[in-house]
N, C-alpha and C positions, 0 to 999 in steps of 0.2 A: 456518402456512407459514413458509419461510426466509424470513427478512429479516437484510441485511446493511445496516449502516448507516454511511458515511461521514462523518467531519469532519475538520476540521483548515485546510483549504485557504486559501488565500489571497493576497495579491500581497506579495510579500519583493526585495528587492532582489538583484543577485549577493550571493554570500560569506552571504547568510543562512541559517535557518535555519527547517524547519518543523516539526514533530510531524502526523503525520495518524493518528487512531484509526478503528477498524470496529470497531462492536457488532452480534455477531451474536445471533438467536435465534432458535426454531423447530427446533433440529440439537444433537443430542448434538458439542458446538464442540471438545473433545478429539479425539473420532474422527476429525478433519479436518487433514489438511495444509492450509494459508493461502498466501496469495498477496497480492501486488500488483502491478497493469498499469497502462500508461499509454496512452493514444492523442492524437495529435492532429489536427487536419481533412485527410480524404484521406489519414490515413495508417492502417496496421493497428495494432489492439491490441498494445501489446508486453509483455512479463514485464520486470520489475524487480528482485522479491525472492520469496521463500518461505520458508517456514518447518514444518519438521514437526511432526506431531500432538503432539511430548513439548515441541518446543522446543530438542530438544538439535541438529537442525541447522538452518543454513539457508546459501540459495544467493541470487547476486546475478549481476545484468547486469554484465559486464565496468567497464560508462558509469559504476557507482556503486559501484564494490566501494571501499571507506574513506570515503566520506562518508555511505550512504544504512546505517541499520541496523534490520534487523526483529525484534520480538518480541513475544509472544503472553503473556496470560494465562489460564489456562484455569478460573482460578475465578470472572473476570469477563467470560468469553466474547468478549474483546476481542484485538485485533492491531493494532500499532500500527508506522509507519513511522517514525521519526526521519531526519530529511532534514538534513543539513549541506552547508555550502558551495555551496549550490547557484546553478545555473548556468542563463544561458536558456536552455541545450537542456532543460532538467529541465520547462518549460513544457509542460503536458498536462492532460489531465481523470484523474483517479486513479483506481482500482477497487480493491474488496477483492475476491476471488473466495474461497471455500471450495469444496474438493475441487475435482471436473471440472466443474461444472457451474453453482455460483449465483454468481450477483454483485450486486454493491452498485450504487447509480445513481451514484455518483461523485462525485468532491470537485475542483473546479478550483485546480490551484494554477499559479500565473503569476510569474516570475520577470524583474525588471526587468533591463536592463545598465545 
């Protein structure tokens, strides 16, 4: 079956910096555009970033365009967020999603002021 598997997460202060990786398996991980969402309590899942099946583009939340950068490698089935500067709004539980439909259970990352 899909398994999406998050890490990275964890408590960084403002101005820090995180790396968050998804290993996926179970899915021809090429064929897939990638994702990553964020949610936090009472609030909706939101879109972040993506990145298409080649890697040659990807798209971002307004909130993170020049700090947050996503990239994918397809020979180790990995997608990986690179987080700079980040900020307490950036505080949420993390998702990897592939295609429309699977996701990862999530990576907490918490940023202090």
């Amino acid at each position: 079956q899909v398994q999406l598997v998050e890490s990275g997460g964890g408590l960084v202060q403002a101005g820090g910096s995180l790396r968050l990786s998804c290993a996926a398996s179970g899915l021809t991980f090429s064929s897939y555009g990638m994702g990553w969402f964020r949610q936090t309590p009472g609030k909706e899942r939101e879109f972040v970033a993506a990145i298409s099946r080649s890697g040659s583009d990807t798209y971002y939340r307004d909130s993170v365009k020049g700090r947050f950068t996503i990239s994918r490698d397809n020979a180790k089935n990995t997608v990986s967020l690179q987080m700079n500067n980040l900020k307490p709004e950036d505080t949420a539980v993390y998702y990897c999603k592939a295609g429309f439909g699977f996701w990862g259970q999530g990576t907490q990352v918490t940023v202090s002021s």
